[in-house]
One Martini backbone bead per residue (centre of mass of N, CA, C, O) as a GRO file, in nm:
protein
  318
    1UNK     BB    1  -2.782   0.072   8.202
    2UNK     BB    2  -2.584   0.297   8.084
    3UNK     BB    3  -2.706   0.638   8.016
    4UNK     BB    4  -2.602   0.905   7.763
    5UNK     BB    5  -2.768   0.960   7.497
    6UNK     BB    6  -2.974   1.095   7.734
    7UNK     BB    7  -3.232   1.254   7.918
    8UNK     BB    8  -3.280   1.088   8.219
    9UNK     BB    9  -3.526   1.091   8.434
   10UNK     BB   10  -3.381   0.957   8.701
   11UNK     BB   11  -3.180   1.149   8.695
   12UNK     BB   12  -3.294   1.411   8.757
   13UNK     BB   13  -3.436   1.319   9.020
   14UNK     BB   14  -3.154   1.267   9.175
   15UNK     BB   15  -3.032   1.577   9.139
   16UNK     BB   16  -3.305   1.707   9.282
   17UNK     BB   17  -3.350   1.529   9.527
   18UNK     BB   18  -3.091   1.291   9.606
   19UNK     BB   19  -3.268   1.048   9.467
   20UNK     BB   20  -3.470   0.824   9.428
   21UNK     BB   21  -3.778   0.824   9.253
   22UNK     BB   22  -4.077   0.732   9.253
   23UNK     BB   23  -4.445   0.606   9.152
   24UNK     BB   24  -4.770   0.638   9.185
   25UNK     BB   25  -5.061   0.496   9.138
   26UNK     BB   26  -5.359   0.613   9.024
   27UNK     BB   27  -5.700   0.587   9.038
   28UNK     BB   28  -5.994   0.682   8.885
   29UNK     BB   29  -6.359   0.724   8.874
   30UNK     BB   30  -6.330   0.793   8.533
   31UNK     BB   31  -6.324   0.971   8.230
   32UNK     BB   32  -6.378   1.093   7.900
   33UNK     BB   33  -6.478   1.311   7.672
   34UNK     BB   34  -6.469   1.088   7.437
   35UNK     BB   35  -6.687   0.903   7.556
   36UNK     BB   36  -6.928   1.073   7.654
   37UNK     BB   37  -7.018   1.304   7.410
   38UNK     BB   38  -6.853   1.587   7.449
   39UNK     BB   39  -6.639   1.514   7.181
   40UNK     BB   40  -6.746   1.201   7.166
   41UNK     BB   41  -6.693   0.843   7.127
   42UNK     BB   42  -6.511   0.537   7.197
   43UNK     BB   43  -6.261   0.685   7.194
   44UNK     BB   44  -5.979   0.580   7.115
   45UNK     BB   45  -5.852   0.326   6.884
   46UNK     BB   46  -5.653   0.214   7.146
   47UNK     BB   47  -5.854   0.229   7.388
   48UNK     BB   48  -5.938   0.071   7.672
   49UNK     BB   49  -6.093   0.017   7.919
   50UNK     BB   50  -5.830   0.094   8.149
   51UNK     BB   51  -5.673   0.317   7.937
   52UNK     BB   52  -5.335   0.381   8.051
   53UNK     BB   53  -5.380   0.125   8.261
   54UNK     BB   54  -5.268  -0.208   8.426
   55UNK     BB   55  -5.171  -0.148   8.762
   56UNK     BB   56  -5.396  -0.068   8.918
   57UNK     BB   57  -5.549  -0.020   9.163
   58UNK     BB   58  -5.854   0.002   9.266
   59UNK     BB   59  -6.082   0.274   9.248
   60UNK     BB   60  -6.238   0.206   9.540
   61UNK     BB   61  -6.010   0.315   9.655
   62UNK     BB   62  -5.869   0.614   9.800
   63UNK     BB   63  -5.607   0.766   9.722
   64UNK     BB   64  -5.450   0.748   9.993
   65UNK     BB   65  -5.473   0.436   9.976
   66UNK     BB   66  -5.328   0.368   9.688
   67UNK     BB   67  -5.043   0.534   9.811
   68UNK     BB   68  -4.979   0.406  10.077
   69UNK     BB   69  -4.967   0.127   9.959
   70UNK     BB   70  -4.758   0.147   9.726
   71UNK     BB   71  -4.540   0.287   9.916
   72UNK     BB   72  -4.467   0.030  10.077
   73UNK     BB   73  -4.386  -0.170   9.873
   74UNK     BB   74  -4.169   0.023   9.742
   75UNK     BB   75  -4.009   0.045  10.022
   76UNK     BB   76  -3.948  -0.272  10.064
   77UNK     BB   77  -3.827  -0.291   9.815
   78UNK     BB   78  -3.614  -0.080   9.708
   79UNK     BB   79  -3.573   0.159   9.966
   80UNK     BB   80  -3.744   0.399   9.969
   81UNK     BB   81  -3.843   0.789  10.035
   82UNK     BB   82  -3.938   0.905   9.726
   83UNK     BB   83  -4.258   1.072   9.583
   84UNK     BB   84  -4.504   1.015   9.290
   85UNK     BB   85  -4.836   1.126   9.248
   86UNK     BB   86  -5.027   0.931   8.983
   87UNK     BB   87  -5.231   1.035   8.755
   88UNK     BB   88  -5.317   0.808   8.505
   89UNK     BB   89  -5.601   0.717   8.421
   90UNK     BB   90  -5.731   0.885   8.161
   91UNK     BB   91  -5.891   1.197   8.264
   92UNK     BB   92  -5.735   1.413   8.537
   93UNK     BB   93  -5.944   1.686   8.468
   94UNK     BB   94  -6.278   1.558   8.420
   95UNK     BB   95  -6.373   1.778   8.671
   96UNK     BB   96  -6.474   1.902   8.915
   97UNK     BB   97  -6.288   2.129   9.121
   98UNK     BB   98  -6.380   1.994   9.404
   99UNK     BB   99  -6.258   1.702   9.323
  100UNK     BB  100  -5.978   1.795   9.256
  101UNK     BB  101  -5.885   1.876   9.534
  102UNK     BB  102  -5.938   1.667   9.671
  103UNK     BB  103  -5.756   1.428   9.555
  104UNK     BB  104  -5.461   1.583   9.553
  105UNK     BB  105  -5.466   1.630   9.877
  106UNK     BB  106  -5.463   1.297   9.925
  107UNK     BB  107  -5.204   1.250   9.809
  108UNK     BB  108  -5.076   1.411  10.029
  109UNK     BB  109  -4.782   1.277  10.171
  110UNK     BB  110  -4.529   1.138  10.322
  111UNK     BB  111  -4.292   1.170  10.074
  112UNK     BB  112  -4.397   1.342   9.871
  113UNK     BB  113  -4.279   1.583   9.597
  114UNK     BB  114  -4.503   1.490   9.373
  115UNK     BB  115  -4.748   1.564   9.096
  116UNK     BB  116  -4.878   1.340   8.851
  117UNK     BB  117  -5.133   1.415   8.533
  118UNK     BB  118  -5.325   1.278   8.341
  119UNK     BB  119  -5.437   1.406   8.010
  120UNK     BB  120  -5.570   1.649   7.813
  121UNK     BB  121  -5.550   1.929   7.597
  122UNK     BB  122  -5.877   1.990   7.635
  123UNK     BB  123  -5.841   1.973   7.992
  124UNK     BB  124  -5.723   2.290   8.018
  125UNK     BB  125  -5.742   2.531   8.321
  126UNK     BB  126  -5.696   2.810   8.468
  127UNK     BB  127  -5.815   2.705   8.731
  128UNK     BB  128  -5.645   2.451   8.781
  129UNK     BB  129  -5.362   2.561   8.759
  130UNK     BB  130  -5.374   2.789   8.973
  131UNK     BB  131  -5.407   2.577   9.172
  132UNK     BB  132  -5.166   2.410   9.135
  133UNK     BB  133  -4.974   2.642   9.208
  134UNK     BB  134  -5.052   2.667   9.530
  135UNK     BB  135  -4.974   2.372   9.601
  136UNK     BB  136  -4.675   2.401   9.487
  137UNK     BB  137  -4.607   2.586   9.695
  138UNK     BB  138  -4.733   2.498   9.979
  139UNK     BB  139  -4.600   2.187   9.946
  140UNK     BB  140  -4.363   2.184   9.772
  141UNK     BB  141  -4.438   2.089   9.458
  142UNK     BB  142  -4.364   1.883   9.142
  143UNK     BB  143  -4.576   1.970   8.881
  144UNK     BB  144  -4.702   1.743   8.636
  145UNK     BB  145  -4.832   1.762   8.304
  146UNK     BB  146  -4.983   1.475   8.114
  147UNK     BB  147  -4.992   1.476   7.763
  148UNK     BB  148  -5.190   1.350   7.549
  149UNK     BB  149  -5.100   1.380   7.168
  150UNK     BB  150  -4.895   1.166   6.958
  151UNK     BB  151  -4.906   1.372   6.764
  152UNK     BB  152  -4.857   1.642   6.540
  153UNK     BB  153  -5.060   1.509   6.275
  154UNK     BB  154  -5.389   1.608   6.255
  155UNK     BB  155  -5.462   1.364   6.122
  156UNK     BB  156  -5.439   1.171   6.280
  157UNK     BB  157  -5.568   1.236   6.500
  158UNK     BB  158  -5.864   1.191   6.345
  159UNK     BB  159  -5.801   0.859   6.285
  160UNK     BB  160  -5.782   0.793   6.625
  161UNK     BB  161  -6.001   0.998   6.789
  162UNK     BB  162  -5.951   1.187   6.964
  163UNK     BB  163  -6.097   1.516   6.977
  164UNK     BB  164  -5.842   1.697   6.850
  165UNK     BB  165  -5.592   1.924   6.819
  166UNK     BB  166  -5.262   2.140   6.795
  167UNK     BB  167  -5.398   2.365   6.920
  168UNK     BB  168  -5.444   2.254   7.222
  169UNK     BB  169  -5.161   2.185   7.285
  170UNK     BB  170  -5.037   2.462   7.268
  171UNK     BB  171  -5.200   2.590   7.501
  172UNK     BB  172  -5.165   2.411   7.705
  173UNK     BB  173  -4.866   2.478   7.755
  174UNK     BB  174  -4.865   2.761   7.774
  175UNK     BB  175  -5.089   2.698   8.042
  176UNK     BB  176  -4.848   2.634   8.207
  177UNK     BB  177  -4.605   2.796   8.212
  178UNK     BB  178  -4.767   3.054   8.339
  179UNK     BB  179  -4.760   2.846   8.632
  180UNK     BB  180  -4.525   2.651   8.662
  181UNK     BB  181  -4.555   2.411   8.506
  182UNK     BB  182  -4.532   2.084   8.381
  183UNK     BB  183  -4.447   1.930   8.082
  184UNK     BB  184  -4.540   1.620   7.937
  185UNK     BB  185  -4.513   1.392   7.661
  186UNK     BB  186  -4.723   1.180   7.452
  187UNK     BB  187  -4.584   0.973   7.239
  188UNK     BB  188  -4.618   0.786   6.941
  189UNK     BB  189  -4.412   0.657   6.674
  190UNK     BB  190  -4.621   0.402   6.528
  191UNK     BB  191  -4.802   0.512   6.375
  192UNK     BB  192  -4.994   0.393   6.069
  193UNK     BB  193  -4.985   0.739   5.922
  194UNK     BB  194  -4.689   0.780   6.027
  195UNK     BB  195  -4.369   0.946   5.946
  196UNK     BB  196  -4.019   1.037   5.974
  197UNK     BB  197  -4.142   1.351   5.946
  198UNK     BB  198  -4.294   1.365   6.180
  199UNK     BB  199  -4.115   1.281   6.410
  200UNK     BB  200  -3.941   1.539   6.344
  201UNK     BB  201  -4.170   1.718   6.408
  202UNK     BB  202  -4.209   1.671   6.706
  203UNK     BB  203  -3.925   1.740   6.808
  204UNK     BB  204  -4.002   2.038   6.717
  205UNK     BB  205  -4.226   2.137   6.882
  206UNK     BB  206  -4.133   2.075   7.147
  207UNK     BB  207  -3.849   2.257   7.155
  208UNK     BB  208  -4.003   2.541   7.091
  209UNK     BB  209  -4.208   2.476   7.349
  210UNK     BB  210  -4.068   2.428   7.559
  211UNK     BB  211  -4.046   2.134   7.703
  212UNK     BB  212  -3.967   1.916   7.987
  213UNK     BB  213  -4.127   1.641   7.862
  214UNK     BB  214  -4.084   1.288   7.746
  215UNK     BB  215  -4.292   1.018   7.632
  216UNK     BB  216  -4.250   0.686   7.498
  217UNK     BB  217  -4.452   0.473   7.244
  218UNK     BB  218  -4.551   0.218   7.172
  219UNK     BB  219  -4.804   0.041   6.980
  220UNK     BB  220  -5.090  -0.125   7.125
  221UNK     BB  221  -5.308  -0.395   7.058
  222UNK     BB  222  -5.647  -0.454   7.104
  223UNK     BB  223  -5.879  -0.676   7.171
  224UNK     BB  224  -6.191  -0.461   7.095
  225UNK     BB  225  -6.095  -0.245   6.905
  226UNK     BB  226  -6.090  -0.097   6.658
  227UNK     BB  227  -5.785  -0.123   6.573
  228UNK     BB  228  -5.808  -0.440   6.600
  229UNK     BB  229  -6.043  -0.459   6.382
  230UNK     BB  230  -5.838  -0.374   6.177
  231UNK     BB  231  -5.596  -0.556   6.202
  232UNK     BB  232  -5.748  -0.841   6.160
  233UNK     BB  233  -5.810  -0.723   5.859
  234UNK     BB  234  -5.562  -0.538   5.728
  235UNK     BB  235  -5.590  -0.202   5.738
  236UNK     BB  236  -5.353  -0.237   5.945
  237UNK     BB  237  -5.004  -0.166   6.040
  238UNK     BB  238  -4.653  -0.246   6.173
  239UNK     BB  239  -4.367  -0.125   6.219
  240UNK     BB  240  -4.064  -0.249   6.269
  241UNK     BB  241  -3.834  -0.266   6.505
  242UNK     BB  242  -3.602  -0.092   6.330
  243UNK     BB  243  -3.781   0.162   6.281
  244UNK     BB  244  -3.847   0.230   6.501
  245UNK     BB  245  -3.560   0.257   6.619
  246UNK     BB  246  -3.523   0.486   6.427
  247UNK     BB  247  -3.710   0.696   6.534
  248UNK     BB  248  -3.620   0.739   6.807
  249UNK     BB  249  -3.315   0.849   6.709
  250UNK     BB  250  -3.411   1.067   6.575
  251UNK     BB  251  -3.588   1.228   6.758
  252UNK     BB  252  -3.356   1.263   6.965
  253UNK     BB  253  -3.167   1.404   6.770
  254UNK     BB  254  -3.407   1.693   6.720
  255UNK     BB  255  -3.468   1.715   7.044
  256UNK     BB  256  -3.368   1.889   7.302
  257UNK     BB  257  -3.149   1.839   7.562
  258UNK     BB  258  -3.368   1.956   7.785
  259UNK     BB  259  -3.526   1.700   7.770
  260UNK     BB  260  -3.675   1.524   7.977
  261UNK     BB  261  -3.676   1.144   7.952
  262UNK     BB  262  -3.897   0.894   8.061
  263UNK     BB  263  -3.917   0.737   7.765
  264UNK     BB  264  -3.856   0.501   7.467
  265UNK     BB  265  -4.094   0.237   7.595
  266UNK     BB  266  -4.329   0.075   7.676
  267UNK     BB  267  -4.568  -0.106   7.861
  268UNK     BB  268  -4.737  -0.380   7.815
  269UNK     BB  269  -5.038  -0.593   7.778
  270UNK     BB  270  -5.096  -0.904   7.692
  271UNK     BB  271  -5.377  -0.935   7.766
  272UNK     BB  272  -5.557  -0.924   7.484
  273UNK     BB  273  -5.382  -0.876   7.270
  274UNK     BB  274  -5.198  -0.842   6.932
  275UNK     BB  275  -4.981  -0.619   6.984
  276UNK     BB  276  -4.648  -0.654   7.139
  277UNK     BB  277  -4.339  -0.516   7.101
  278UNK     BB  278  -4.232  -0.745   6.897
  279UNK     BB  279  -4.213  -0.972   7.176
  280UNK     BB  280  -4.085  -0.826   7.361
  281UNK     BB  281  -3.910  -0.632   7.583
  282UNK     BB  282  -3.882  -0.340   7.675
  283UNK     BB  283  -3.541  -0.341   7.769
  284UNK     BB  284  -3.458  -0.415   7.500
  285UNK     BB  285  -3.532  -0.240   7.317
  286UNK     BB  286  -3.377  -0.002   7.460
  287UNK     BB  287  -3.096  -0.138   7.460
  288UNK     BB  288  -3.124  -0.136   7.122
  289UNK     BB  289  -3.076   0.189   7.118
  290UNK     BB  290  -2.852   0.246   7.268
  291UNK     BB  291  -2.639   0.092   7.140
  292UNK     BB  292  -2.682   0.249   6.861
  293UNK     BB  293  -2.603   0.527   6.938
  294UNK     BB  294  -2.315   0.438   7.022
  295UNK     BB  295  -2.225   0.347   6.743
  296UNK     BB  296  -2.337   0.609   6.593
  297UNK     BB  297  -2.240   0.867   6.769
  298UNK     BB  298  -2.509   0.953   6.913
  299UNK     BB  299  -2.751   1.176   7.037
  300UNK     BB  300  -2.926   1.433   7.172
  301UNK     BB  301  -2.932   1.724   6.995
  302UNK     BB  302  -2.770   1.717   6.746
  303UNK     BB  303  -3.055   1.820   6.567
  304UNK     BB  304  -3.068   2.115   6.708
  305UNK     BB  305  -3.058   2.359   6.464
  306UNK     BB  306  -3.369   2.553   6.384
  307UNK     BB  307  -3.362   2.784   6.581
  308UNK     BB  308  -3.332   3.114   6.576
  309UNK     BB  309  -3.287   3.136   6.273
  310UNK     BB  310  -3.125   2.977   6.064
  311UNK     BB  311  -3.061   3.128   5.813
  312UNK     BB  312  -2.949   3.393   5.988
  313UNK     BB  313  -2.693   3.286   6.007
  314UNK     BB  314  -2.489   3.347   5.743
  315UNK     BB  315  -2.395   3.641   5.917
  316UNK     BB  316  -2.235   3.593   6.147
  317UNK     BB  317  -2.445   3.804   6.380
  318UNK     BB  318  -2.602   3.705   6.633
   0.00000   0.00000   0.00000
């Protein structure tokens, strides 16, 4: 489907880079500071053992191996040649830094141009940051981390028991900025105690702190989680496919047009589910928000209209 009605991530890799570019999904075998008793215990309640991903190879491989291993599959499917090494599930820098310097550099194979990093925002520290630029640079790679933050609104954060608070994310971008790193921000648009209100105001923190990315997902439910035990209590719902699909569209407009969406949607695991995606196919809710913009004339970036002094614009002289 063509997309123009907002900033499409593969758009972006392509413009950069000169072609599509792939991502490799690293496993490694770590946990979170929220399940060891560091900030917390049990994770997050919408988290399963499997952490953030569901599809990537055993961490038994080492780094390297995983990436060789994905890089070849999926060079004979699709016939790439450009490559982002993604550490992927979990908080991939709660470790000691010279284990993390391993993995990073063990990633870096030919074809790699980019490493992307999922971690938490309270996992962010200027010692990491620093070999992150000095590799940036080394390798002439681009260095993205992924934060998740899932919501700007903390209540909500201690209700999902994150183990953090906005306070902390917002040190992460600015501590990433500081070094020329890029960030990627990971948001739920339909936690079930956010309303339409937090929407417009993720993207109103996002547009402020100029990130340079955020990826959208839909919340789903495992059995097994503390969230799944609420959801067959009856304790938490799920706002419709129709309302998701508002959020997402204002959200987007709200949003500064100059960042750019890794997605709008995430795919997500049916095994052992107990809801995901409204029963669809994750490109259908995706193509049904699309066409719906294009229907409403409506775009990424209409309503940032709020930063650099919005009051004092009435004297039309800025």
């Amino acid at each position: 489907m063509d997309i123009t009605v907002y900033n499409v991530y593969s758009k972006y890799l392509k413009e950069k880079f000169g072609e599509k570019v792939y991502k490799l999904p690293i496993s490694l075998p770590i946990t979170c500071p929220n399940r060891d008793g560091c900030v917390g215990t049990g994770g997050c309640i919408y988290c399963g053992e499997e952490g953030g991903s569901f599809e990537n190879l055993p961490n038994t491989f080492s780094v390297k191996e995983q990436v060789e291993r994905n890089k070849d599959y999926i060079k004979k499917r699709y016939g790439a040649n450009k490559f982002i090494s993604y550490f992927q599930s979990f908080t991939n820098t709660y470790m000691p830094l010279e284990d993390f310097k391993r993995y990073v550099e063990e990633s870096i194979v030919d074809d790699v141009v980019g490493i992307s990093i999922s971690t938490r925002p309270d996992c962010i520290n200027d010692k990491y940051l620093e070999y992150l630029s000095h590799i940036k640079n080394k390798y002439n790679q681009e260095i993205t981390i992924e934060l998740g933050l899932q919501t700007v609104n903390y209540h909500t954060l201690k209700k999902i028991n994150r183990g953090h608070t906005l306070a902390e994310f917002i040190d992460a971008v600015i501590r990433n900025k500081k070094y020329g790193i890029r960030t990627c921000v990971h948001l739920i648009l339909n936690l079930p105690w956010d309303n339409m209100d937090d929407t417009i105001e993720n993207a109103k923190v996002l547009s402020a702190l100029e990130v340079e990315e955020v990826k959208l997902h839909a919340l789903y439910i495992i059995d097994g989680t503390e969230l799944g035990r609420m959801y067959k209590k009856g304790e938490v719902s799920i706002i419709s496919k129709e309302e998701y699909k508002e959020r997402v569209i204002t959200f987007l407009e709200y949003l500064d047009e100059k960042i750019v969406v890794q997605r709008i949607i995430g795919r997500a695991p049916k095994e052992n589910s107990l809801f995901v995606n409204w029963n669809e196919s994750w490109w259908k809710v995706r193509d049904e928000i699309v066409a719906k913009m294009k229907d409403q004339n409506t775009r990424q970036g209409i309503k940032c209209n709020y930063l650099n002094g919005l009051a004092i614009k009435k004297f039309k002289n800025y």
